[in-house]
N, C-alpha and C positions, 0 to 999 in steps of 0.2 A: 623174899629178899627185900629189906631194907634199903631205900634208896635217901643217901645223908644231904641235908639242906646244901650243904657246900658244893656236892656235884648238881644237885637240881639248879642252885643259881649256875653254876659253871657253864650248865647245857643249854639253858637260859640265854645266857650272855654270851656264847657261840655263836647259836643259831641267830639273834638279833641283831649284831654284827654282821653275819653274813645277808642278809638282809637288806640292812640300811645301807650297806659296802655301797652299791651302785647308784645310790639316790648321791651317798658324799661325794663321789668321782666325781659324777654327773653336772654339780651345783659346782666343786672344783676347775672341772676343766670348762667352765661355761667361755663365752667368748666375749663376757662384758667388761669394759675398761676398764682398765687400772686410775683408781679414783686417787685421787691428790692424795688421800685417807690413808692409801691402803701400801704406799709407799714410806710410811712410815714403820719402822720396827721396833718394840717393845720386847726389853729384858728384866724379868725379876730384878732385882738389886735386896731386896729386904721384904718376907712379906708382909704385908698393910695390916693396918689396925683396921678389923670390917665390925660394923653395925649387926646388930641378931639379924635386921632385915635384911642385910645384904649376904648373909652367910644361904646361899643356894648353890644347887649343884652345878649349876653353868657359871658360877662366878669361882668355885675351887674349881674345877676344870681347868678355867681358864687359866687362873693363877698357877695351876702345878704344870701346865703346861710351858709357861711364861719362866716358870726354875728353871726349865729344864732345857728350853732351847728360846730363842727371841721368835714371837712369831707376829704376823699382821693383822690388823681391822678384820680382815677378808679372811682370816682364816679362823681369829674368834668369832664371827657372825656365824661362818658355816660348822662350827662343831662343837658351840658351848650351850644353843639353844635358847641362848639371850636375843632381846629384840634388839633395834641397831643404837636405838634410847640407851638401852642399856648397856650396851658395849661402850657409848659414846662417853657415857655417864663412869662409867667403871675403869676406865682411862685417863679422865679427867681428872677423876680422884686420885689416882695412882701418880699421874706425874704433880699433881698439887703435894701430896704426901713424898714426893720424890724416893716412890717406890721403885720405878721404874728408868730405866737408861731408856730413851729414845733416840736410834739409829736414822738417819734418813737413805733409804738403800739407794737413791740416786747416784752417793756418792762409788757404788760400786758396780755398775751398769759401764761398756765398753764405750769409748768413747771413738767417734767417729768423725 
């Protein structure tokens, strides 16, 4: 029997996930402070016009996750596999290109 490329990456990318599942928790729930950085939140608004060099897999990652919900600094570091250079750098660009809505979530934190 025949086993089709589609199921082998399928099984692939299962078990892989399962896997890496506890390392992401892990580096998630860690207990280090909320950086000035990381309190900022990014929304796609339009996607960017990218360089050949900048077309890698942690920078569309990052982007299709960025359509699809606003997320933080702190949460493209831990799952797009870019260095922090490069998040910083890929941000940068994006609000210069005014790709991106930039949220400051303070404003929605209880006040006391």
């Amino acid at each position: 029997m025949q086993i089709r490329v589609a199921d082998r990456l399928s099984l692939w990318l299962r078990k892989t996930s399962a896997l890496l599942a506890p390392e992401r928790r892990r580096r998630l729930a860690s207990n280090a402070p909320i950086d000035s950085a990381d309190r900022l939140i990014y929304r796609l608004k339009h996607w960017p016009r990218l360089r050949s060099v900048s077309k890698t897999a942690g920078i569309y990652r990052a982007l299709s996750m960025m359509s699809n919900r606003p997320v933080n600094r702190r949460w493209i570091l831990s799952n797009s596999g870019m260095a922090a250079s490069e998040v910083d750098g890929l941000l940068r660009r994006l609000v210069a290109e005014g790709a991106v809505e930039v949220i400051d979530s303070t404003q929605f934190e209880p006040h006391t």
